[in-house]
N, C-alpha and C positions, 0 to 999 in steps of 0.2 A: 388221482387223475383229474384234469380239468377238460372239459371238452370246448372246442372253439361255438359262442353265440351264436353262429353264421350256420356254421356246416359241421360240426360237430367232430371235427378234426380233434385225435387226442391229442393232449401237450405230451404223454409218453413217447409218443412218434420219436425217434432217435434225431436229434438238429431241430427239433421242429422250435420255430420262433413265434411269441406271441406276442402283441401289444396290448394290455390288459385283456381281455376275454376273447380277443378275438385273432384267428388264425395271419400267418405271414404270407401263407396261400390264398387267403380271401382277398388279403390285401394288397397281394400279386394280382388275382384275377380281377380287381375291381378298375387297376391301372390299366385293363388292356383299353378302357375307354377313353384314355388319353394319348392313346398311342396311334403315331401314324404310320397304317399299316398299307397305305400306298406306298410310303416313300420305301417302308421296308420290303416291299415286294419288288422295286425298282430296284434295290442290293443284290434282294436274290436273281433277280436279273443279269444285275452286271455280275454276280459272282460267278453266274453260268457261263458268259459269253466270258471271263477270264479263264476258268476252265476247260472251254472249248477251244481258246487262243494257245494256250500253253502248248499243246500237242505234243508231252513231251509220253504217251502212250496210246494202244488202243479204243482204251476208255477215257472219260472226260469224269466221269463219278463213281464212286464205289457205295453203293447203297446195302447196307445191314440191315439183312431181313428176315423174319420167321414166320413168314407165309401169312401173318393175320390183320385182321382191318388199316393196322397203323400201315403194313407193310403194304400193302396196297395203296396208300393213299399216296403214299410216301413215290412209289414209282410212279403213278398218277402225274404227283406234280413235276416230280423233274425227268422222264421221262415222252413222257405225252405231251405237257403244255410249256416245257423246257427244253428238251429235245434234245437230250443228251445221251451222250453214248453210255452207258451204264453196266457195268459189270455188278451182280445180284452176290452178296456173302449171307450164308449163312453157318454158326455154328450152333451145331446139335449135340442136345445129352443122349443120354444112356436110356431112360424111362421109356416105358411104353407110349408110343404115341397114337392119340385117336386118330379114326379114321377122318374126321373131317378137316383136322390140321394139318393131314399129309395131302390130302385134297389140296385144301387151302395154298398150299408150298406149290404143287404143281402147277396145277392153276396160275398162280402169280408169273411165275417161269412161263409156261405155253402163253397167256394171255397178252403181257408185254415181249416175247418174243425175245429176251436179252439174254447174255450167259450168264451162270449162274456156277459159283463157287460151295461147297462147303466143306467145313472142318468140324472135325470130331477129335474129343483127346482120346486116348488109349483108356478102356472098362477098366483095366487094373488101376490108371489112375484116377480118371471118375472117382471109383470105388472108393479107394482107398483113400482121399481127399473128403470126399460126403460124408464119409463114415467121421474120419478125425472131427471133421469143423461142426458136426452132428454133436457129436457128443464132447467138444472142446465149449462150442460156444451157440447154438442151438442151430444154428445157420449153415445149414452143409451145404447148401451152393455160394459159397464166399468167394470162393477160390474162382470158380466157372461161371460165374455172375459179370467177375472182371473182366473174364477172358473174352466174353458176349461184344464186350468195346475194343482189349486190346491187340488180338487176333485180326481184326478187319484191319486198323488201321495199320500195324505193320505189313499186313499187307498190303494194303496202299503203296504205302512206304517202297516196297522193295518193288514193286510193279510199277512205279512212277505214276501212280494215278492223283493227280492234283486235288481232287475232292474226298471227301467222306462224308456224306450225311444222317446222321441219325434223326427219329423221331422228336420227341419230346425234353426239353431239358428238366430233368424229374426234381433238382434240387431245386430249383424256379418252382416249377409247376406245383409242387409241395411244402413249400416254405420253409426251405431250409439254408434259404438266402434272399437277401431282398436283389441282388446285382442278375438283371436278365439280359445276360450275356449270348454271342450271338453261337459262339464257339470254344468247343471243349479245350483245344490248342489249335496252332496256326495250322488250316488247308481239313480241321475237323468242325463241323458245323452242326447245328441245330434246327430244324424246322419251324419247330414250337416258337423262333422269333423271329421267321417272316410270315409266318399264318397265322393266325389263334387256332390252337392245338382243342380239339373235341373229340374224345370217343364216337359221339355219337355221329358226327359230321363224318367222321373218317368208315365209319361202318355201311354208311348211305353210299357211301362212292365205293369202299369193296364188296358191298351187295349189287353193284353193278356190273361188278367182272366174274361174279358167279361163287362168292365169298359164301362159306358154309359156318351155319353155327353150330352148337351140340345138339339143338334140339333133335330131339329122335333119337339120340343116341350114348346121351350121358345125363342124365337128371342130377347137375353135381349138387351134395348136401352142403352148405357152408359156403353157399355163394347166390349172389342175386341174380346173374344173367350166363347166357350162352354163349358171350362171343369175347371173355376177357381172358388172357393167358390159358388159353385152350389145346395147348397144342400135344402137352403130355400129360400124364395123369401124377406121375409121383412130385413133380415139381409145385403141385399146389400143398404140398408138406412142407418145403422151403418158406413158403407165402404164407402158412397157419402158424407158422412156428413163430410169428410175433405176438400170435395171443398169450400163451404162458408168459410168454419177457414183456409184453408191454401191454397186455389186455386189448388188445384189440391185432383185426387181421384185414388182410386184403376189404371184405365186405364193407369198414369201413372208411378204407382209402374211396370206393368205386362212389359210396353212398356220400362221401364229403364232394367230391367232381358233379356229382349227377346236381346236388341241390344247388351248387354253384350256378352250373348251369340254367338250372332253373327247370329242371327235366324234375326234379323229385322235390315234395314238401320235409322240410323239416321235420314234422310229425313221423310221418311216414315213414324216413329214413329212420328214425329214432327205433322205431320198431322193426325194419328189419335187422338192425344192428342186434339191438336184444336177441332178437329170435337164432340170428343166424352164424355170429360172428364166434359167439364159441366153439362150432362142431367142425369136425374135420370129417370131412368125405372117405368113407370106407374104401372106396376103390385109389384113391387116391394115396390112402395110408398102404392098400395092399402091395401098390403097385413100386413102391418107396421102399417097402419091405424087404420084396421080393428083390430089387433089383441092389440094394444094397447087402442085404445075407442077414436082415434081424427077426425075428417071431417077435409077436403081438406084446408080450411081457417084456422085452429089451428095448422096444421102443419105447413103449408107456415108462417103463425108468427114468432112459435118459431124456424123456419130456418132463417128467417128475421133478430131477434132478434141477432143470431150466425156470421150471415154475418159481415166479413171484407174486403166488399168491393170487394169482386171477382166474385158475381153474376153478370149476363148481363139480 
């Protein structure tokens, strides 16, 4: 494993692209300071005022959301300071969800005031999907990961609604391409390329509409903060399950962004990565457990079985 100079980004990362020691994500975020994000903010302007022109539905955007900081910010902007009629999707698993995620959801809903959609697949297939892609290929939300994208925009699709926006473009923002493109396909769009995309920016603004973190009520092990993929407990199983396959987990995706940012020293991040990056959160595992049908020994197998070598 080589770790990116910059931000400590592993080269194991699955696409991850390097130019000698240093990340394709660094040198994503280092381009935003060439970037003119007036004129891009003037797109997303005209994009609104072409979607409000179409009228060919009640809605002007279909906005994919799971109740947390991003999801907030994300209504924020094209909501509030775009002024678009907005239809809210969200699709839900199966896991137990905290209470401050389902806060979070409502919230978002009563605060902007818009309708709101969601979709859930059938437990039997959850299930039975989790389980196969679990012990196929260590990744049991594979399947329902995709759906997270292509659920909304078929429904778009069939409801005529001209827009889709999503958060973040994660291949961009993660260096698994240098091409920062604006849209997924034609009438589906990106944020992340008319703003510069921040965690921490976006948490500032859904701390303002009454946005809830864990603290108080989930101390998760195997994580640095309170307020990232929050909203179930067994899904942060899916997120750990890149340490066996590639030695590292979510704590050092959050820890490569923060120092980007300029929020966390290199040093620092170094050690929480040590400290933190191998454990999985008990409740986390329970909750994965349980709602899948495995005891403690069936799961630690087919982790076993996935392992290359980076468990201790």
């Amino acid at each position: 494993m080589v770790k990116c100079s910059k931000c400590l980004m592993p080269s194991t990362r699955p696409g991850s692209l390097f130019e000698g020691d240093v990340c394709q994500a660094c040198i994503n975020y280092e381009a935003r300071a060439g970037v003119n994000w007036k004129g891009r903010l003037d797109q997303l302007w005209l994009l609104a005022q072409k979607a409000k022109d179409q009228g060919h539905s009640r809605y002007d955007v279909l906005i994919p959301v799971s109740g947390g900081k991003d999801s907030h910010a994300l209504c924020h902007i094209l909501i509030k300071e775009l002024d678009l009629r907005a239809l809210l999707f969200t699709v839900q698993d199966h896991f137990l969800h905290t209470s401050a995620g389902t806060h979070n959801l409502q919230n978002l809903i009563a605060k902007f005031g818009v309708p709101h959609m969601q979709w859930t697949p059938s437990r039997d297939w959850f299930v039975k999907t989790a389980r196969m892609q679990f012990e196929a290929f260590g990744e049991p939300l594979r399947s329902f990961e995709k759906l997270i994208y292509e659920i909304p925009i078929q429904t778009a699709k069939e409801w005529s609604i001209p827009l889709v926006v999503f958060g973040e473009n994660s291949a961009y923002e993660y260096g698994t391409t240098t091409e920062d493109s604006p849209e997924r396909e034609p009438g589906v769009h990106y944020m992340s390329y008319y703003k510069p995309w921040s965690s921490m920016t976006n948490l500032a603004i859904a701390k303002g509409y009454g946005f809830r973190t864990l603290q108080g009520e989930w101390e998760r092990q195997g994580a640095i903060e309170s307020f990232e993929q929050m909203d179930s407990y067994g899904y942060m199983v899916h997120l750990w399950m890149k340490y066996p396959k590639f030695g590292f987990q979510r704590v050092s995706d959050v820890v490569s962004r923060r120092i980007r940012e300029g929020h966390l020293t290199k040093a620092a991040g170094e050690l929480l990565i040590s400290h933190c990056d191998p454990i999985l959160d008990p409740q986390a595992q329970n909750s994965f457990c349980e709602t899948l049908g495995y005891n403690a020994a069936e799961f630690w197998e087919i982790v076993a079985k996935h392992d290359k070598g980076f468990m201790r």
